[in-house]
N, C-alpha and C positions, 0 to 999 in steps of 0.2 A: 442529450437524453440521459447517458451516463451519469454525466454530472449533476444534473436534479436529482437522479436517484439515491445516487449517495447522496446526497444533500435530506433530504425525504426521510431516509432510512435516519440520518443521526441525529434528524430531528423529530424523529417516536423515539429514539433508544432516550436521549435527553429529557424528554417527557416522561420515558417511564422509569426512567432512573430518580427523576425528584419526586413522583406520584411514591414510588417505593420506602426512599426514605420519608416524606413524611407519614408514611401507611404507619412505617417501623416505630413509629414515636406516638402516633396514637393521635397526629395532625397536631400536637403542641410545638412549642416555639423551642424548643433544645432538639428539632428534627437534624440529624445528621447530615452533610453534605452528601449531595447525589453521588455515585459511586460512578458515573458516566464520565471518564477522562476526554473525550476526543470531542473537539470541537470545530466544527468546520465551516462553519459561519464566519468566526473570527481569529483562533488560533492555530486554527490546520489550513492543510491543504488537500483537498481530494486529489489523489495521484495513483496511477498504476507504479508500483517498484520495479525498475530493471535491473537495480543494481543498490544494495544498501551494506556497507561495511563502516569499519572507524578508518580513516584516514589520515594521515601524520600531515596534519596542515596548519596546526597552531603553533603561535609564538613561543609558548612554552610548554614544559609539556607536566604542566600544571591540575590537579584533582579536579573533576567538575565540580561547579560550585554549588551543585545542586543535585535531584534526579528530575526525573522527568524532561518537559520542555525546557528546563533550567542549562540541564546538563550542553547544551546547546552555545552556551553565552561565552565561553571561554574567546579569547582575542586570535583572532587569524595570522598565522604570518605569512603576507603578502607575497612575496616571492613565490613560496609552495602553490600559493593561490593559485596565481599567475600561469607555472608552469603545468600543475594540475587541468588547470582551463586551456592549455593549449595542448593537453595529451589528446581532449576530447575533442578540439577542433581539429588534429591533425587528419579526425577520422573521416572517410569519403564517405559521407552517410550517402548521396546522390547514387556513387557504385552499388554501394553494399546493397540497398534496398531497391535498384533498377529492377521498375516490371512490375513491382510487389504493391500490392494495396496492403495496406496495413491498418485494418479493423478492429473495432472492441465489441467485444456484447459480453454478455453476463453465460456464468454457465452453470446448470446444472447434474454435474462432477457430484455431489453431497446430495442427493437427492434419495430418499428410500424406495422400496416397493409400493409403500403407500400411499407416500406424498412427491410429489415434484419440488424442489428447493433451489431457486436461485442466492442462495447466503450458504452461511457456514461461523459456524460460532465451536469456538477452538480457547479452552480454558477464558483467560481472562480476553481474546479476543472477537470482534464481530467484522466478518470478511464479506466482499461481495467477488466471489471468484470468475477471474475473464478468465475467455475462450483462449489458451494459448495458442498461438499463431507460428508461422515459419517469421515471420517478420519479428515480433518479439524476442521469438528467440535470438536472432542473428543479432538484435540491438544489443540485447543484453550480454552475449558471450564479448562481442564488440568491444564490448565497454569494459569486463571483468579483464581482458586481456591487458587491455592501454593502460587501466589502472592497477594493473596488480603492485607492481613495484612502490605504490603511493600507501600502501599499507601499513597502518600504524604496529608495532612491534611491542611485545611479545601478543599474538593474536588469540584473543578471548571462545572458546566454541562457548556457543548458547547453551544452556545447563539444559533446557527442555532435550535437545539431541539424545542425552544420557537416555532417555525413554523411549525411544528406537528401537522393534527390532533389529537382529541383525537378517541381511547386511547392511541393511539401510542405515544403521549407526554408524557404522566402519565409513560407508559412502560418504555422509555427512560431515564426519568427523575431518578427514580428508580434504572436502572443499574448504572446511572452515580453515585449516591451518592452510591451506594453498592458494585459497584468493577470498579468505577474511568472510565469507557468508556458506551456509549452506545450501541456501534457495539459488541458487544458479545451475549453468550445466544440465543433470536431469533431474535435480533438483529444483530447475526454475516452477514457481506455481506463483503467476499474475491472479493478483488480486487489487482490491481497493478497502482497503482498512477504514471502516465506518463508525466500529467503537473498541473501547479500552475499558476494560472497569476489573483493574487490580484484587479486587475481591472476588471474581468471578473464577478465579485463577483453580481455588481450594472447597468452593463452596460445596455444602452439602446439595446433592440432589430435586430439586424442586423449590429452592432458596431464592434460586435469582429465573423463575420462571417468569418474570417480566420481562428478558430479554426475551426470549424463545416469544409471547403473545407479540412482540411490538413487531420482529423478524417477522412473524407470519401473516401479520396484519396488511405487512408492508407488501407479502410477498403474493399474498392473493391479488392487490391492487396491480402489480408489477407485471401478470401474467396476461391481463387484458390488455396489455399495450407493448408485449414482447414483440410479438412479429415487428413490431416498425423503432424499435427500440434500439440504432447500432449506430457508434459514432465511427472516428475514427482520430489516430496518432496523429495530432500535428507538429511536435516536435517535441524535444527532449530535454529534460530542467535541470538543474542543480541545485538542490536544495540543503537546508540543514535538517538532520534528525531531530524529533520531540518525543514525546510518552507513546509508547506501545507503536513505534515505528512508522508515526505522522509523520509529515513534512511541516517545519514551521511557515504559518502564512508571513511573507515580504519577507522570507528568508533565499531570495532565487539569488543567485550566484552567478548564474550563464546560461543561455539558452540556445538551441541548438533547431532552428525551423528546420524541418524533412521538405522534401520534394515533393510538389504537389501534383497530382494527377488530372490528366486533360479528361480523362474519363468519368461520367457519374458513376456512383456506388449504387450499387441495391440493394435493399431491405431484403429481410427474409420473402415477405410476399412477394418479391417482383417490382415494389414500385418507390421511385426516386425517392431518396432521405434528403431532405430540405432543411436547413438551419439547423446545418450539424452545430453543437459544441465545440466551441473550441478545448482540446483536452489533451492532456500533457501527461508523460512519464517522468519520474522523478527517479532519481538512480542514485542520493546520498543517504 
């Protein structure tokens, strides 16, 4: 169910990002490219983030050759690969998460007085924010521990941090230099990144009100069909980064199946969720 969602949502955002640019041009043929980066149909992945830093795993340590999905393309050296891929599997996922169901649903965290919101549109990005969990979280500290040392050097803080209060800057500032992300620890915030549109980043006020109509389009439909709406983790990906912190599609690296539960799940209502999704965390 997850995963149609996002699927759903970044196929309005894509609709209303080419309806916009050709709006801007008055529907003649010099209409600018859609300003909608995230593609999930064909060049992304919809994934929850457990875990997303730069990691010292390529052959050289060479400029990317690109930005965006580009940056992505540089040559791996194998070895690093190899032992990176056995830091992850050294870990007892079976221990660590014995007992625990480990669920996803959408949440509304971002929601006003007015309105109910399951999204979240954050400068140049469009979020669909999960329910953090005890389960997610243990994944993800899990994981920031095993790989800390794989940490590519001298480590970059994201410049959005700088706009922090304090101490929430300080705090952030902190993870970043100590294990390469600030979103981990109590900083973790599970989301599913659904669009990207670089322009959105500075834009004036009421400029890019096509995102906000397409989010709310999406979100009035999403509300009739919440109660039975929850999947759940069935294991854990390694992927490469692309634009606005996708995962590039048939960029999996290793995967990690979780322990399955003899038990059924239940919906909010009380009644069995049937032909769950299969749906995955991605943590590069």
């Amino acid at each position: 169910c997850l995963k149609y969602q996002a699927l759903h949502v970044n196929n309005l955002l894509r609709k209303a990002s080419r309806a916009a640019a050709q709006q801007s041009s008055d529907g003649g043929d010099d209409a600018p490219p859609p300003s909608e980066n995230v593609d999930l149909f064909s060049r992304h992945t919809p994934h929850v983030t457990l875990y997303l830093a730069d990691f010292d795993l390529e052959a050289k340590a060479i400029p990317a050759t690109g930005d965006g999905d580009d940056a992505a393309a540089n040559e791996l050296n194998q070895t690093k690969v190899d032992e990176f891929l056995g830091a992850i599997s050294a870990l007892n996922f079976t221990e660590m998460i014995a007992g625990w169901n480990c669920p996803l649903s959408l949440s509304n965290e971002y929601s006003t007085p007015s309105s109910t919101s399951y999204y979240k549109i954050n400068g140049a990005y469009t979020m669909l924010p999960i329910e953090d969990t005890p389960c997610l979280q243990t994944l993800s500290t899990a994981l920031l521990h095993s790989l800390q040392s794989y940490l590519k050097q001298p480590i970059e803080v994201p410049s959005w941090v700088a706009s922090l209060p304090e101490p929430d800057r300080s705090s952030a500032i902190y993870r970043s230099r100590t294990y390469g992300s600030p979103n981990v620890l109590e900083g973790f915030d599970p989301h599913v990144t659904v669009g990207f549109d670089p322009s959105g980043a500075d834009a004036p006020e009421g400029q890019q009100q096509w995102r906000e109509d397409a989010m709310r389009q999406w979100n009035d439909a999403y509300e009739q069909v919440r109660e039975t709406c929850m999947d759940e983790v069935q294991g854990i990906a390694l992927g490469k980064n692309g634009v606005g912190g996708t995962v590039l599609a048939d960029s999996r690296m290793g995967y990690w199946e979780l322990p399955s539960k003899p038990k059924a799940h239940l919906s909010r209502n009380g009644l069995r969720s049937a032909d769950r999704n299969r749906y995955y965390a991605a943590e590069e």
